[in-house]
C-alpha atoms as one frame of an Amber mdcrd trajectory, in Angstrom:
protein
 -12.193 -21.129  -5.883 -11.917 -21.307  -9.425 -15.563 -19.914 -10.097 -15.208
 -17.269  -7.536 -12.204 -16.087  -9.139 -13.463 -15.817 -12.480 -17.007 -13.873
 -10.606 -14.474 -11.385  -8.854 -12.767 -10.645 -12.413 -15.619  -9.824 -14.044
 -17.054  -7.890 -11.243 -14.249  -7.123  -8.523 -17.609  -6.019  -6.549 -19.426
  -8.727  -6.362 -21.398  -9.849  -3.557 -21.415 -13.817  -3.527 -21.981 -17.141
  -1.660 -21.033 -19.999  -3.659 -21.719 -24.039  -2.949 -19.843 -26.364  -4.815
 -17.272 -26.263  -6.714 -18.775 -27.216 -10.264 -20.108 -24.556 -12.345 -22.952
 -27.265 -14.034 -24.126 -28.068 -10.574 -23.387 -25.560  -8.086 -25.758 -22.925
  -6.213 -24.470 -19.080  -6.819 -26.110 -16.804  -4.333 -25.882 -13.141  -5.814
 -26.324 -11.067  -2.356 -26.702  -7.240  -1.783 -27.359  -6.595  -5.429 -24.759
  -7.975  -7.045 -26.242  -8.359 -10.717 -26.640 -11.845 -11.569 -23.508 -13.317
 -14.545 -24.525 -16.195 -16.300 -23.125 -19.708 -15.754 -21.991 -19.807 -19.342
 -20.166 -15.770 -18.991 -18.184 -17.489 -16.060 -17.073 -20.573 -17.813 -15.891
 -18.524 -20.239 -13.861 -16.295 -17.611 -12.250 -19.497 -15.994 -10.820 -20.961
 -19.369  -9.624 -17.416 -19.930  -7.796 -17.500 -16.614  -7.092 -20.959 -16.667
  -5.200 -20.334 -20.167  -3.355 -17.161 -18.552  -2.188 -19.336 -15.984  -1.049
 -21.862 -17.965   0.701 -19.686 -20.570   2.979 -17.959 -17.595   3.999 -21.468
 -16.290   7.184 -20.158 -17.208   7.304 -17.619 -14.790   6.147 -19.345 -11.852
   9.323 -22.113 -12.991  12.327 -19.106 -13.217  11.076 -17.357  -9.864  11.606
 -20.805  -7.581  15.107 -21.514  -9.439  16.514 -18.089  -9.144  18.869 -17.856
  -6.295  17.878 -15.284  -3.742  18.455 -11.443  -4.281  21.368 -11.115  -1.493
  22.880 -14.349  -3.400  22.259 -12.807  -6.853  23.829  -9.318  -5.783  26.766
 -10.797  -3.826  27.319 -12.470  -7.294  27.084  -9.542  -8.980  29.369  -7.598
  -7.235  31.997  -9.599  -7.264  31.199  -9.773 -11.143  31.546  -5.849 -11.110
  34.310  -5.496  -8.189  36.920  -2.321  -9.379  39.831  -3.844  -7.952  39.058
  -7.356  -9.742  40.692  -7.913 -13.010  39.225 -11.375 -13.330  35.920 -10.777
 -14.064  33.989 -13.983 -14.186  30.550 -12.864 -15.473  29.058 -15.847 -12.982
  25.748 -13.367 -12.417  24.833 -13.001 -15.925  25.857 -16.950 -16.287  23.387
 -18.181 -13.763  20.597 -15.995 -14.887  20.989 -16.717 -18.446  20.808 -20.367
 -17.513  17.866 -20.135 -15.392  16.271 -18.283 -18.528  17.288 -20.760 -21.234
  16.289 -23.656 -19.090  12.814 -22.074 -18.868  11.824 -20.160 -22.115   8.927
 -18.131 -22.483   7.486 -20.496 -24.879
């Protein structure tokens, strides 16, 4: 998956049939075509994605530990509620944490 991935970002047209899974050792049919990339052009295109990937780890960490929206907005409005003169600021609380306990790097 990895090698098709990093065929299909350098050309998003690319007409392929791939077998194996190691870029040393595996056959690349280029069908209907599709000009040929070299094995060394796609290397380089998986450590680039495989770096991207890496470096938005964060990301992938704050989406699973955010509550969900409807949880986030019920917070919220009860936060921002008119008639509420205790405001608690538990929205911006549990966001912040789920930010400082996964930094951007």
């Amino acid at each position: 998956m990895k090698i098709f991935n990093a065929i299909k970002s350098i050309n998003p047209n690319a007409d392929i049939a791939i077998r194996g899974s190691d870029i040393d050792t595996c056959e690349i049919d280029w069908l209907n075509g599709t000009a040929e990339i070299s094995k060394a052009d796609i290397q380089t295109k998986m450590a680039e994605l495989e770096t991207a990937y890496d470096n938005n780890a964060y990301q992938r960490t704050r989406a699973a530990a955010y509550s969900e929206v409807k949880e986030q907005l019920d917070l919220l409005y009860h936060d921002m509620a008119a008639d509420k003169g205790d405001k608690t600021g538990e929205w911006f609380k549990a966001v912040k944490k789920v930010k400082d306990d996964n930094p951007k790097s």
